[in-house]
C-alpha positions as CSV (number, residue, x, y, z in Angstrom):
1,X,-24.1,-1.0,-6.3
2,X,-24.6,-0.2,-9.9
3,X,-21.7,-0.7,-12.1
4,X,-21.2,2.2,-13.8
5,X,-22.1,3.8,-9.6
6,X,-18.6,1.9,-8.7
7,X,-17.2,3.4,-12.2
8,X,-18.2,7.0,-11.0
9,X,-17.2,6.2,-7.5
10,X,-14.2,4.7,-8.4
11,X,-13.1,7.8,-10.6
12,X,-14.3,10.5,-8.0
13,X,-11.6,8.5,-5.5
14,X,-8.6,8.4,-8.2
15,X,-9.0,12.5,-9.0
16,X,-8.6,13.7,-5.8
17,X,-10.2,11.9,-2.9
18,X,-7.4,9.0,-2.8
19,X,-4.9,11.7,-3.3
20,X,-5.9,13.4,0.3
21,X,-6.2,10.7,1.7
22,X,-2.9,9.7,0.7
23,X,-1.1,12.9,1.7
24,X,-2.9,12.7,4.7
25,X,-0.6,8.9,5.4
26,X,2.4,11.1,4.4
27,X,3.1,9.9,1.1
28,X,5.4,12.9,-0.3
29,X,6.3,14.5,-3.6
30,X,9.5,12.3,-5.0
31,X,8.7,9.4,-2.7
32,X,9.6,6.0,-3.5
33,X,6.4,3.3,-2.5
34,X,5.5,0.0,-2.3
35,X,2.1,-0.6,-3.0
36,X,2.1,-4.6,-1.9
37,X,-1.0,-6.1,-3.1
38,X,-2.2,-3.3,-5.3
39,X,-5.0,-5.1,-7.2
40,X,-6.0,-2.7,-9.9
41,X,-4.5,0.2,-8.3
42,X,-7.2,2.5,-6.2
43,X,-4.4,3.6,-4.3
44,X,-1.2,3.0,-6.5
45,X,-2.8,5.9,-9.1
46,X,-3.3,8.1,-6.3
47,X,0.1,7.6,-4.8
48,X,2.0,7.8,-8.3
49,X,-0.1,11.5,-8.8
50,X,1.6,12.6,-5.5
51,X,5.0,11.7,-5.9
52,X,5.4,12.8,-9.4
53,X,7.8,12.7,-12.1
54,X,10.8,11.9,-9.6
55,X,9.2,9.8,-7.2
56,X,7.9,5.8,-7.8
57,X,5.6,3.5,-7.1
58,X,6.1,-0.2,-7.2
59,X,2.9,-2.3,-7.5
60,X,3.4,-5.7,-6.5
61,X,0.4,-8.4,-7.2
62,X,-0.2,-11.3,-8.1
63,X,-2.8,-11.0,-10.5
64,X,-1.7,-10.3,-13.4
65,X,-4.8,-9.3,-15.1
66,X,-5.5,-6.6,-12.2
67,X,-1.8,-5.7,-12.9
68,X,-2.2,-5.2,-16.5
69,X,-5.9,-3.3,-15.6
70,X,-3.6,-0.8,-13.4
71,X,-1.4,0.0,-16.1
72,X,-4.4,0.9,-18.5
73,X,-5.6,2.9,-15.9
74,X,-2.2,4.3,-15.3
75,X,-1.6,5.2,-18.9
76,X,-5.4,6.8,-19.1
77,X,-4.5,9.3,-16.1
78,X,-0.9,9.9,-18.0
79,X,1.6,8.3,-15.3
80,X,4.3,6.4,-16.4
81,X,5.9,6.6,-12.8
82,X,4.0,2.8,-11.9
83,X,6.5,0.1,-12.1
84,X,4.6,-3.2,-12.0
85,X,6.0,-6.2,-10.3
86,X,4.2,-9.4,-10.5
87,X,4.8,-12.3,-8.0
88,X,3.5,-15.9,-8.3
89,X,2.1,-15.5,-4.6
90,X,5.9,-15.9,-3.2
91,X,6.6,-12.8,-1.0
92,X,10.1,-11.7,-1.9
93,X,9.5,-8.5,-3.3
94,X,12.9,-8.5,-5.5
95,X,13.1,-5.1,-4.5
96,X,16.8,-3.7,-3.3
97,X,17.4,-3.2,0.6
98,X,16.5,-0.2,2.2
99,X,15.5,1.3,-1.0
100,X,11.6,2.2,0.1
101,X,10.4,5.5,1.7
102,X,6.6,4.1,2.0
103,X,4.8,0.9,1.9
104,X,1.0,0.5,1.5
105,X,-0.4,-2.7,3.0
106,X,-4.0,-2.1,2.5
107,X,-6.8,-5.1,2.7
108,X,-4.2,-7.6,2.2
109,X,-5.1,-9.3,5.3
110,X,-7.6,-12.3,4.1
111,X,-4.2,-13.5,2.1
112,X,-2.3,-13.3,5.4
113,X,-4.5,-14.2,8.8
114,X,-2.8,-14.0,12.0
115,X,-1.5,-17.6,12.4
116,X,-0.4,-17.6,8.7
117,X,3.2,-18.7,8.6
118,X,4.0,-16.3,5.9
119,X,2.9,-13.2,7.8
120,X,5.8,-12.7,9.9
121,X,8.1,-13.5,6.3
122,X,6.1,-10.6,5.1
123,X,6.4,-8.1,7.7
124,X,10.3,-9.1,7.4
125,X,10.6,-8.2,3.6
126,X,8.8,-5.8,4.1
127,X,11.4,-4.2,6.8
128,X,14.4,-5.3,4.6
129,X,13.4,-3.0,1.8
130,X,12.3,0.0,3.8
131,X,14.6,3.1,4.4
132,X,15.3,4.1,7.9
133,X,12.3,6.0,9.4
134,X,10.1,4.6,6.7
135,X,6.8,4.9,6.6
136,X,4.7,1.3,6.8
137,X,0.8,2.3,6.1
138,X,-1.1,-0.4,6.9
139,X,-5.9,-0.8,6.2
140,X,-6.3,-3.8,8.7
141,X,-9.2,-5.2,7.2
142,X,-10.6,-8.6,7.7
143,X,-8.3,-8.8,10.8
144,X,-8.0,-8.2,14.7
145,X,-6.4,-5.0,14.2
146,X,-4.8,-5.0,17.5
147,X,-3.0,-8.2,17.4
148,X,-1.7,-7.3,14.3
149,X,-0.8,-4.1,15.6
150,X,1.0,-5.9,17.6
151,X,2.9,-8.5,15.3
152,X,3.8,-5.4,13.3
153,X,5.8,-3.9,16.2
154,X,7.5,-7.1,16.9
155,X,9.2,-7.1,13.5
156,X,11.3,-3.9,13.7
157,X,8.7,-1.4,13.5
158,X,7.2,1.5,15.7
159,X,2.8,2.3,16.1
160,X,3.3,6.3,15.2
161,X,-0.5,7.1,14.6
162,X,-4.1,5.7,13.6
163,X,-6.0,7.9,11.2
164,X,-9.7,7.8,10.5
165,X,-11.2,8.4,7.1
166,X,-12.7,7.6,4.4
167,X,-11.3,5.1,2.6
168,X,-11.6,2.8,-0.6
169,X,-12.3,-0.3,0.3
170,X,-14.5,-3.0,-2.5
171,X,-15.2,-0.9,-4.6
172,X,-17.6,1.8,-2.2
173,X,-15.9,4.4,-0.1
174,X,-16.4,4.0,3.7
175,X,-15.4,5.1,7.3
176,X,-11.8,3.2,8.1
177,X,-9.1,3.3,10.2
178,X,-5.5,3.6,9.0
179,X,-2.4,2.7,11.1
180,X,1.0,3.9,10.7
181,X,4.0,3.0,11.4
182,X,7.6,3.9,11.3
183,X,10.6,1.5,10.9
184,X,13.1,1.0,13.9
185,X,15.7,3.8,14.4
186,X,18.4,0.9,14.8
187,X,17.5,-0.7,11.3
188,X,20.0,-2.6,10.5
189,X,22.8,-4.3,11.5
């Protein structure tokens, strides 16, 4: 593809494709997200757009030159509702417990494989800072879907639905299944 193709692609996605798709996950007005691996932020922008002015979006990477890109783009489409948080590759997210109504964890999976030790740390932070009945959103690219499926479940959360769409995913839009989760009714102890 073209660059300026993925440029026109890209923008098409952040004014008003990503943003149904999105609401389609159940990301709300006044929400409070994690976007965990957010790269540039195709989906962080759209997110921030739908919660608005009283909702956040924390995008967590660990690169920070696609961080720093992200808040460019942020600031071009007027959002200041993006907070950035950028992580050495460790995966505490040093955000406060319970304190997230939605997570995105979309094509992070080539960083964490199945058998990667730090998967199952990851699923647990991520469970630490969500809100009862949160929602985890998860793109299982590059990864047996099932099995992690499956690992997900076993680390306090419950398979709600599996959406198909079109999705964002390097940089060209294409068909892609999303599956969602909620976190445990007992949440913590």
């Amino acid at each position: 593809m073209e660059k300026n193709e993925a440029g026109q692609l890209m923008e098409k996605w952040l004014d008003g494709k990503g943003e149904a798709a999105l609401r389609e996950v159940g990301i709300k007005k006044g929400h409070v997200v994690l976007d965990f691996g957010c790269g540039s932020g195709n989906y962080a922008i759209p997110a921030a757009k739908i919660v608005g002015e009283k909702g956040v979006v924390y995008a967590l990477d660990k690169n920070r030159r696609k961080l720093d890109n992200l808040m460019s783009r942020a600031g071009s489409h007027g959002l200041s509702n993006i907070i950035r948080i950028y992580t050495s590759g460790e995966i505490d997210t040093r955000l406060s417990d319970g304190s997230m109504d939605v997570i995105l964890l979309y094509d992070v999976f080539w960083y964490f494989p199945l058998r990667d030790r730090r998967l199952p740390v990851l699923l647990d932070e991520l469970y630490r800072v969500s809100k009862p009945d949160a929602l985890l959103s998860v793109f299982p690219k590059h990864i047996d879907s099932e099995r992690l499926k499956e690992k997900i479940e076993g680390h306090g959360f419950t398979f709600t639905n599996t959406l198909s769409g079109i999705m964002l995913h390097d940089d060209r839009l294409e068909k892609g299944e999303i599956y969602n989760f909620k976190t445990k009714s007992v949440h913590r102890s």
